[in-house]
N, C-alpha and C positions, 0 to 999 in steps of 0.2 A: 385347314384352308391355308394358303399359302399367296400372298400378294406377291406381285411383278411388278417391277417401278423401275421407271425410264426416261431421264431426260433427254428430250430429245431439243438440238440443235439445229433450226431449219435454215437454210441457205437462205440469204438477206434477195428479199421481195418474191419470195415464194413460197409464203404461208397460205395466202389463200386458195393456190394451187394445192397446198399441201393438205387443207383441208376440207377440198371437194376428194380429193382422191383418200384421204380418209375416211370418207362417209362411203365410200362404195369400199373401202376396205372392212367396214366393220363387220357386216354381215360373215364374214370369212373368219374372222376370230370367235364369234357369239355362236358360231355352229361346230367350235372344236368340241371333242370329247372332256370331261372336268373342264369347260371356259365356266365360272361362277356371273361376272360381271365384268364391267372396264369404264374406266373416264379420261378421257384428256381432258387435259385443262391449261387453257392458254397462260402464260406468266405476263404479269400485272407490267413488274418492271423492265423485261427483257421481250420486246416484242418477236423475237425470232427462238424465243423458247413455248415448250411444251412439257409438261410430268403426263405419261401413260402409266394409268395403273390399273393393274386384271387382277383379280382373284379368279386363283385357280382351286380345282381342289387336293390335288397334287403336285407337287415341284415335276414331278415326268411328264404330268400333263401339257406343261407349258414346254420344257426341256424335249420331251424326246418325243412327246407326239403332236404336238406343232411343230416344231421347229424340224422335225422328221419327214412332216406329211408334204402332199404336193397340192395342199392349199397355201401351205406357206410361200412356196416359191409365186402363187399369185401374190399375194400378203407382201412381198417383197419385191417384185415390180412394180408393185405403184407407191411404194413407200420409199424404200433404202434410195434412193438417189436423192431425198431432200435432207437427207442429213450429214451435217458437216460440223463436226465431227462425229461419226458411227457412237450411239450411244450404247452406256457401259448398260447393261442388264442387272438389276440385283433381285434376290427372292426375299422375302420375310413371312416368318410368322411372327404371332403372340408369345408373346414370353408367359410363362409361368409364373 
């Protein structure tokens, strides 16, 4: 399994925008091929932040057949315009 972790950076006074149009984004990510789970989760101290975290069950899963498919480009008009600055992507698994 392989977690996706993403802070995400929302443009100041448009989070609540940001997470109406996230709740109609999720279905779009939970019907990808290997999508495991996902959570955002609002930051306590930084009201204009976000952590997205997926398990997948593959790094390609997320890499090349999400980011590949043309659910993503829905996935990405209603998301990538609230983030300022474009958040870094990292993958992890478990260590041994």
């Amino acid at each position: 399994m392989i977690l996706e972790v993403a802070i995400l950076h929302i443009r100041p006074g448009q989070t609540a925008a940001f997470e109406t149009a996230f709740s109609k984004a999720q279905p779009i990510i939970s019907g990808m091929k290997g999508y495991i789970s996902h959570q955002l989760q609002h930051c306590i101290e930084n009201d204009h932040q976000y952590i997205l975290l997926v398990n997948w069950e593959t790094l390609e899963d997320h890499t090349v057949g999400f980011r590949g498919s043309a659910e993503y480009q829905d996935w990405k008009a209603l998301l990538h315009h609230f983030y300022d600055p474009f958040p870094v992507v990292e993958h992890y698994r478990l260590s041994s």
